[in-house]
N, C-alpha and C positions, 0 to 999 in steps of 0.2 A: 480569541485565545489561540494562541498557537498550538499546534500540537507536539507531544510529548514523545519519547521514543526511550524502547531500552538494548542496550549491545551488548555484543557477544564478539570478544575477539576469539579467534579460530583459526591458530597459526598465522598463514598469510593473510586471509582472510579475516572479513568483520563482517558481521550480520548484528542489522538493527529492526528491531520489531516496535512499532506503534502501542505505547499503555493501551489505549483505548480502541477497541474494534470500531470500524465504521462504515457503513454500508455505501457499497455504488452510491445508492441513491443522494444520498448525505455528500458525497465528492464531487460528482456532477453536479449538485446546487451548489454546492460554493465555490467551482470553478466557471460556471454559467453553459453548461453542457447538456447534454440528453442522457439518459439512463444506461441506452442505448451505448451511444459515442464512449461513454466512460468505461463501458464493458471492452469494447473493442481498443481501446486503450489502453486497458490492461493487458490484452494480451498481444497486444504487441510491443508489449513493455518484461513480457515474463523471463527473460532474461536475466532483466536487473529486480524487478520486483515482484513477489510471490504475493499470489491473494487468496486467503483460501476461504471458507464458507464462514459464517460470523460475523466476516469482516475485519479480519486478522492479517494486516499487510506486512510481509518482510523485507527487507532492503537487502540485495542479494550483492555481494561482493564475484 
């Protein structure tokens, strides 16, 4: 099932947020990674993409 997303234009910018929360742990399995790795992943990703507690990922324009 793919997953879903909802937007937010914002002038220049656009931010997309995931309907559904979903944990590390949940992204690392289904990209065939460690818990671990997907953490560090993220934040060397925090830039473009926001993760905050819950499992609420944003798409950061």
């Amino acid at each position: 099932m793919p997953f879903q997303y909802r937007g937010i234009g914002l002038g220049r910018g656009f931010i997309a947020s995931l309907a559904q929360p979903i944990p590390y742990y949940q992204i690392a399995r289904s990209i065939g990674i460690t818990y671990e790795e997907c953490v560090r992943l993220f934040k060397q990703l925090q830039e473009v993409v926001s993760y905050r507690r819950g499992g609420k990922i944003t798409i950061l324009d």
